[in-house]
Structures are given as C-alpha cells and as structure tokens.
N, C-alpha and C positions, 0 to 999 in steps of 0.2 A: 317030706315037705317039698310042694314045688319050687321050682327056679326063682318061681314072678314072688313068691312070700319072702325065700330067702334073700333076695334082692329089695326088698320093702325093708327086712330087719334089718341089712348092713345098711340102707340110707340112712333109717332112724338112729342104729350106732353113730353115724359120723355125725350128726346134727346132735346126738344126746352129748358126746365128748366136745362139740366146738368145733372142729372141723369146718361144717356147713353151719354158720348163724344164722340166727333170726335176720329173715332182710336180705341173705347173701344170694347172691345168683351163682344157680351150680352150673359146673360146667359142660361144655356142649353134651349134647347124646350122646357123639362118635367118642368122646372123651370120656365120660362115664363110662360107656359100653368096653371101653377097652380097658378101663381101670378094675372093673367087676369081672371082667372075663368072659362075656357074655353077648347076647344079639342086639342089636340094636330093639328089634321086635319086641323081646324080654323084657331089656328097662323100661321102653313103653309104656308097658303092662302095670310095670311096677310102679312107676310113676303117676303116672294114671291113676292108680288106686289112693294114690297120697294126696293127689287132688284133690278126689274126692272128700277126702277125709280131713282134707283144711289144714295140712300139714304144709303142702307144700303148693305155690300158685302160680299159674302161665299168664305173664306179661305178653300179651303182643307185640310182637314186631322186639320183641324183648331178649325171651324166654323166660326158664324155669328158674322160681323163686323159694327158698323158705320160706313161709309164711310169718307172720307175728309171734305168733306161739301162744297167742294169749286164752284164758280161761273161752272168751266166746267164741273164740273161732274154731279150736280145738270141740268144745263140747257141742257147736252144730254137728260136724259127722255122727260128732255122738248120738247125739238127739233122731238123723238120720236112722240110725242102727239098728234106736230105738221103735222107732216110727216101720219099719219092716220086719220086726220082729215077729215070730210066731203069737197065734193069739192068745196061749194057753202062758203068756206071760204075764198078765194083766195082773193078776194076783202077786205076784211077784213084784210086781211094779209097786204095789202099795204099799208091800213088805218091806222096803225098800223108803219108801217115804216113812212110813211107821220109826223105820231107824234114824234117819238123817233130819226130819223136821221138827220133833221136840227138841232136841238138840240144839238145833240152829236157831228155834224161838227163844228159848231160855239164853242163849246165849246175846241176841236182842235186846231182851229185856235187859241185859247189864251195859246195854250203849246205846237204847232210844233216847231221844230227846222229845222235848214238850210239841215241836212244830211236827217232828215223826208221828209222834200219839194221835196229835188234832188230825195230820190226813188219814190214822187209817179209820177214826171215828168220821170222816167224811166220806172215806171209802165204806165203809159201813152205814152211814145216811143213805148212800144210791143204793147198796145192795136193797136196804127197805124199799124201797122206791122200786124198785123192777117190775116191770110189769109183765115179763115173761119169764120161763126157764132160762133160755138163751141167753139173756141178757144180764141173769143173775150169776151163771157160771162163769161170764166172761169177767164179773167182778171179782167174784171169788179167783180167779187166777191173778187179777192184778192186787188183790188182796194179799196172798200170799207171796207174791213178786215186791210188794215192800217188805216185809218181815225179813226177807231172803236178804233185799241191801244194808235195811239195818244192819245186818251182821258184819257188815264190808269186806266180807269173805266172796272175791267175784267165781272164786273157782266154784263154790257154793253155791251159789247163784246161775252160774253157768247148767253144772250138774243138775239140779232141779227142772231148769228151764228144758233140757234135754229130754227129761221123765214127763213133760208135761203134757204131751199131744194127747198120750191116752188116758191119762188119769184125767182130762178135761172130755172125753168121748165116755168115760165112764160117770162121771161128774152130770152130763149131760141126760143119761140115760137114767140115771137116778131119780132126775129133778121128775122124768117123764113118769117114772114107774112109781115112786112113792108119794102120796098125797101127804101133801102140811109141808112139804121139804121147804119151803121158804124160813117158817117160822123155828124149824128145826136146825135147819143149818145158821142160821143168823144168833140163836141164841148161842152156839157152838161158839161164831167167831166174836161173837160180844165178849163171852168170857175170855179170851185170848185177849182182848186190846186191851179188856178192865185189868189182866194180868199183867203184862209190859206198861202199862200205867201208873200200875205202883213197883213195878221195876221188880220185880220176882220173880226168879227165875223158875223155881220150885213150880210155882201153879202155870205160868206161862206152859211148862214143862207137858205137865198134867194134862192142861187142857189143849195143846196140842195135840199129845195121846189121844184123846175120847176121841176129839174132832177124823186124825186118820183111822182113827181103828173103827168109828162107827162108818165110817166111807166104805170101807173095807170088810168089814162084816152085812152091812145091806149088798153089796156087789156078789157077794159068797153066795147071798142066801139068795137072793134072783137068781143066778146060775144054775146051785144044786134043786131050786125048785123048779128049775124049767120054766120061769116066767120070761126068759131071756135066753137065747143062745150067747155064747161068749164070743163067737166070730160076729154076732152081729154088735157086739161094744164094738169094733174096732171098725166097722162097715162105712165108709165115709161117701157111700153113696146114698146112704137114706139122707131122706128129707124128713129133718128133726119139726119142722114147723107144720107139717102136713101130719105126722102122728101126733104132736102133741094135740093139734086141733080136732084130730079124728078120736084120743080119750076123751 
C-alpha cells in the first residue's frame, strides 16, 4: 500500500472517530506532516485526493476543511468514480439499479402523498408531450429523482444520482436504437405512479422491476448483437441530435 493511501486512511480514521469534525479546520501542513511522520509532499497527495472526493475542502486565504459530510457531497466523488469508470461497467450499473430501485419505490409508495402523486402524473404529462428523445430522457431522470425523495432517504437519493450519468447515456442510446420506445417506456412509468397511487408497495415493487430489467435487457441485447459498441454508450462526444436525425 503507498504512503499517499495509507495517509488518506489515517485522515479518514480521525474524522470517522471525531477527531477532525465536520466544519473543523485541520491543522497546518507542517503540523499534520509532523504528526503522520511524513513529507510535506506526501500529505499533499493525500489530501488532494480527499479534495477530490468531497471529503475534505480548501478555503482560501483559509485553508483545509472537513467538509459537511453529507449524502450529496460525499456521493459527488462518488458519481465522479462512477463517470470514469471502465466501459465494461455499464451492465453492472443496471444491476445495481435493478437492486436498489424497486426497493426504494415500494418503499414510496408507503410515504407518498396526494400533491407527490399529481406531480409525477404531471411529470408524466410532459413525458407524453416530448417531442424528442433527448427531452424524454431528461424526464425520465427527473421522474425517477422524485420517487427517489419520496423515500426521504437523501443518502438514497444521493447514491442513485451518483449511478445516473450512464444509465441516462444508456437511456439515451436506447430511445435512438429502439422504435416505439416513447410509448413503451411511458406505459412502464404509468404503471409505476398508478401503483404509488393506490399506496402498494407490492406492485410499485413489480413494476419497478420490469421497468429496470426491460432497460437492461434491451441494452444486453444491442451489445451482444453488435448493433452498438458499449464504449460508444459511454462516448460523450457523439452528437446524439445529428444520429437521431440521420435514423
């Protein structure tokens, strides 16, 4: 294990025990570096990385901060991690949704209320209403970004949002490659609001399931057929408006 990691795990130790709070200013460089045993260069490093990863934050004219701690700031890095990931994750990624979002629906459906229901039957008005791919996936993600708060689970919400860059570049490529997907996905998430409407967890459950797993099964079946490369799901140099208009 290098230096600069094992210097990452002992900051995280003193911030998990109390040590270092949420909000606290840690102490200088020279003072850190001499409390860890190490180069100034090294905690750097170390720190640095913590930056990154929304752990910890450089005030100007300040210095170095613990951060909030909280679900959103934490699961940005995350989301980072995610967003640089190998491309041969993507499936993975579903897998992963597959597990955490009937879950998190069903669990909605036991805490929506009647003004929750009517927006996401309005968010479901505009999805009808789209008049492109593009615009229908960007619903479909604020679609699922309510469901997500119903639950008042932020870490939930967090973690998802984290998952979301590729699963919406996959989302994307789907709308492109499969014809009817408007009327195909909309009746998906119709059944989903009809189910948190009458408060059942059970079919909310259910229809959750179909909805990822059919996402996830057309994304398989483009890959193993070769109607897609899987490095280009993740390609955020194409121009999604110039292929959709060139099928």
């Amino acid at each position: 294990m290098s230096l600069s990691v094992q210097t990452i795990e002992r900051i995280m130790d003193l911030i998990a025990n109390g040590e270092f709070a949420s909000g606290q200013r840690l102490p200088s460089e020279t003072e850190l570096a001499a409390k860890f045993g190490l180069s100034r260069s090294s905690l750097r490093e170390a720190t640095s990385a913590l930056v990154h990863l929304k752990v910890l934050e450089v005030r100007k004219g300040s210095g170095t901060y613990v951060s909030d701690l909280g679900p959103e700031v934490l699961m940005s890095g995350f989301g980072l991690v995610v967003d640089l990931a190998k491309s041969d994750t993507l499936l993975e990624i579903f897998e992963v949704r597959r597990l955490f979002e009937p879950v998190a629906t069903a669990h909605a459906a036991l805490k929506i209320n009647d003004e929750q229901v009517e927006q996401l039957r309005r968010s479901l008005d505009l999805m009808y209403e789209a008049s492109n791919v593009e615009d229908l996936i960007v619903l479909d993600y604020e679609f699922h970004e309510q469901i997500m708060a119903v639950t008042g689970n932020m870490t939930l919400c967090a973690l998802m949002r984290g998952l979301s860059n590729k699963a919406i570049r996959a989302r994307i490529w789907r709308g492109i490659y499969i014809g009817g997907v408007q009327s195909f996905t909309l009746e998906q998430h119709r059944r989903i609001v009809d189910a948190l409407a009458d408060r059942n967890p059970t079919l909310a459950s259910a229809a959750s399931t179909i909805h990822v797993t059919e996402s996830e099964r057309w994304i398989r079946s483009l890959i193993e057929d070769k109607q897609i490369s899987i490095n280009a799901l993740h390609d955020h140099s194409v121009n999604l408006t110039e292929i959709e208009t060139a099928e």
